[in-house]
C-alpha positions, 0 to 999 in steps of 0.5 A: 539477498531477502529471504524469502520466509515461506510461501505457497503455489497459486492453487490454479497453477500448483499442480503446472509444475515447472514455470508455476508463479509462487507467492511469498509469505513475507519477506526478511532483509537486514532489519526489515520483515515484509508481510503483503497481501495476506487474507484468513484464507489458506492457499490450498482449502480456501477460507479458514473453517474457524472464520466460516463457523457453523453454517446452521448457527451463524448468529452464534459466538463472535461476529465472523468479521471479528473472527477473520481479523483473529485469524489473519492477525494471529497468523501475522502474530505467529510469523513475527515470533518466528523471525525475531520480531513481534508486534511491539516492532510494528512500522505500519499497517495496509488495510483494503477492504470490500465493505465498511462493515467488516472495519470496527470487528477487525479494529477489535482484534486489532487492539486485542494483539496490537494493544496501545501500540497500533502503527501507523495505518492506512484502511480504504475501501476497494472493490475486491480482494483476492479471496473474495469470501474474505472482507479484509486484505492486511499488510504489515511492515516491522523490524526485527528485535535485534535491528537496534530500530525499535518502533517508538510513536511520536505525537504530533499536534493537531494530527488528530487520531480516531479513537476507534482505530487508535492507530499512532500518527507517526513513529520513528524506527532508526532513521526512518518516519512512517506516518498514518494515513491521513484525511482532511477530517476536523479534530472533533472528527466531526466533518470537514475541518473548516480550512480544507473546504470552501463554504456550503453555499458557494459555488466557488471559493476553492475546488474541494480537491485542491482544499483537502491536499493543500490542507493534509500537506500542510496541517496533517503530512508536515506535522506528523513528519516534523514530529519524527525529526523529518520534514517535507524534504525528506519524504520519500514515498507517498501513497494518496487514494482518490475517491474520483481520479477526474480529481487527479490533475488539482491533485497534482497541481497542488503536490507538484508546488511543494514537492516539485523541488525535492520529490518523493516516489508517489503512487495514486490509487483509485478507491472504493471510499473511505472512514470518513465520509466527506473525504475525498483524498487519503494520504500515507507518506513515509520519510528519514529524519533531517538529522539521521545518517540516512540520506535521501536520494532521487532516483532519476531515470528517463521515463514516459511521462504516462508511467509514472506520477512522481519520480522513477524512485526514490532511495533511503538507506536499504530501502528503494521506493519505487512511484507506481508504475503503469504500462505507459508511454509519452502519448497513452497505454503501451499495449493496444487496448484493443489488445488488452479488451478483446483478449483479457481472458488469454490474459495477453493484456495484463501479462504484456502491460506487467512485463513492461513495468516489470522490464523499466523496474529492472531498470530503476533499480539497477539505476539505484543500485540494487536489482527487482529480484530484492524486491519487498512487496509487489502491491497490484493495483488491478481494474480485474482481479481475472488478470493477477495470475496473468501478472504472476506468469510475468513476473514468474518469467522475469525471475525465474520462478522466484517466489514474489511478495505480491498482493492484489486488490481490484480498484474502480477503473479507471487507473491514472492511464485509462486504458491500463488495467495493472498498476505496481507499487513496489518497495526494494531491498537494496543493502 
């Protein structure tokens, strides 16, 4: 079973008493420590006092983003050492933020603990975070040091690496391949590459879209996976942000045709924007090597064609990659949205729709072999932050009260099923 490392009463409903929904800190199973959804804030006071300084001396000492980044990275830094790890053992990096300006303060302290070693990276703008006077929401994925998983960064031809974020490409810990999140950016990072956009003076000649996943399939995902020992076969999760999800069916027009075969769990995320400002599409993707003793499995479950993109699931080892799921059926949004619209404050909406994916998550991990109370990170993907502490009650009754590994961000609606309102990414323990 994970342990669960620590974790805090949600401030509105910590003094509930029983049937109170808990937050995890982090999560440590067999090699693996999750850490999700964290922000320089304290559960119970709000914003650390280190990041908010002196209200009458603002412009003094270091930019307060630079000093939110110290806080929650160094909080990270004191959580790994606890649990047999550190930063050296790093395997990948989740940044959502609500404004592009918190991003190079926060790079800084970044390198400042990371070093030359950043793992693999994913940063995209999204509305709002939970803590709304906090301008980054971090998530962290490492090993311990008595794993025998070492993170090493591999380098990949022509996957080419912003010298600001510094962040590895792709590095390989034991049979496993992470690799950064990735745009359609020339090498210079100086525009598009030419290969992944049509002419400035045509009309037509290719859909933008399609030019910019065809291209970060082929020139940015292949390189970086094949680079570790793996390859397009062995993919096992992908997590792509959309700037307009009216862009989602080319998207998966050109997906489908080179994964089609061999599928790999698939999560599609309305966002904010991106570092780079003629993108339209980011994707991370994660795999195992072609040659390593960890096999890839589908995981194949019958499921409404509206809940999710990619498979049900897909498994490698002890980890179990679920696609994101929404509260869908064959035909449009499994809770009424009238339901969802006109008692959304009651929170009926959003605890009904998370029971729904909560109850086919249960499923597709027994189908996998393990069971959601193993589960690792909870990401919820919400068109209204008023809705997380709805999701938490969900959760909190299908579990028992178990503290859940969850983090939330509001992305712009609407979600890949307009009339849903939460979306779940989940990643399992399954040893």
């Amino acid at each position: 079973m994970p342990d669960v490392i620590a974790f805090d009463p949600m401030p509105s409903t910590a003094a509930t008493g029983a049937g109170a929904p808990m937050r995890a800190a982090g999560v440590r199973a067999g090699p693996w420590l999750f850490f999700t959804g964290h922000h320089a804030a304290d559960r119970k006071h709000g914003t650390h006092a280190a990041v908010t300084g002196n209200p009458a001396m603002p412009l003094h000492g270091q930019h307060r983003y630079r000093r939110e980044g110290d806080a929650v990275l160094g909080y990270f830094g004191r959580l790994l050492e606890e649990h047999g790890s550190g930063f050296d053992c790093g395997a990948r990096l989740d940044q959502y933020y609500p404004t592009w300006r918190a991003v190079d303060p926060y790079h800084r302290a970044r390198k400042a603990v990371f070093k030359s070693f950043i793992p693999p990276s994913t940063s995209v703008l999204m509305e709002e975070l939970l803590v709304p006077a906090c301008s980054v929401d971090v998530s962290l994925i490492a090993v311990t040091r008595d794993s025998g998983m070492t993170p090493r960064p591999v380098a990949a031809d022509h996957v080419p690496v912003p010298e600001f974020s510094a962040f590895v490409p792709a590095l390989v810990a034991g049979d496993y391949v992470f690799v950064a999140g990735q745009m359609a950016n020339a090498e210079s990072m100086d525009g598009l590459d030419p290969r992944a956009t049509k002419p400035k003076s045509a009309l037509w000649n290719g859909t933008e879209i399609r030019l910019q996943t065809e291209f970060l399939i082929k020139s940015r995902l292949e390189p970086a996976l094949v680079a570790g020992g793996s390859s397009l076969k062995n993919a096992i999760k992908a997590q792509v942000y959309l700037s307009d999800m009216a862009d989602m069916p080319d998207f998966l027009d050109v997906w489908n045709a080179h994964f089609a075969d061999t599928p790999c769990a698939l999560t599609v995320v309305p966002t904010s924007g991106f570092g780079f400002t003629d993108g339209i599409i980011e994707i991370n993707i994660f795999g195992v090597r072609d040659s390593g003793a960890t096999a890839k499995q589908v995981i194949d479950v019958d499921l409404p064609a509206g809940m999710a993109l990619g498979p049900a699931a897909v498994r490698a080892g002890d980890l179990v990659c679920l696609s994101g799921l929404l509260a869908a059926g064959d035909d449009g949004p499994a809770i009424a949205p009238a339901r969802v619209r006109d008692l959304r404050y009651f929170g009926a909406g959003a605890f009904e729709q998370t029971q729904v994916i909560l109850e086919t998550a249960a499923r597709i991990c027994e189908q996998a072999g393990t069971r959601l109370d193993r589960v690792l990170r909870a990401q919820h993907f919400l068109t209204s932050l008023y809705d997380f502490p709805a999701t938490q009650f969900a959760w909190a009754s299908v579990l028992e009260n178990a503290a859940i590994p969850s983090g939330a961000v509001r992305v712009p609606a609407p979600l890949p099923v307009p009339d849903c309102t939460v979306m779940l990414d989940m990643w399992v323990f399954a040893a």
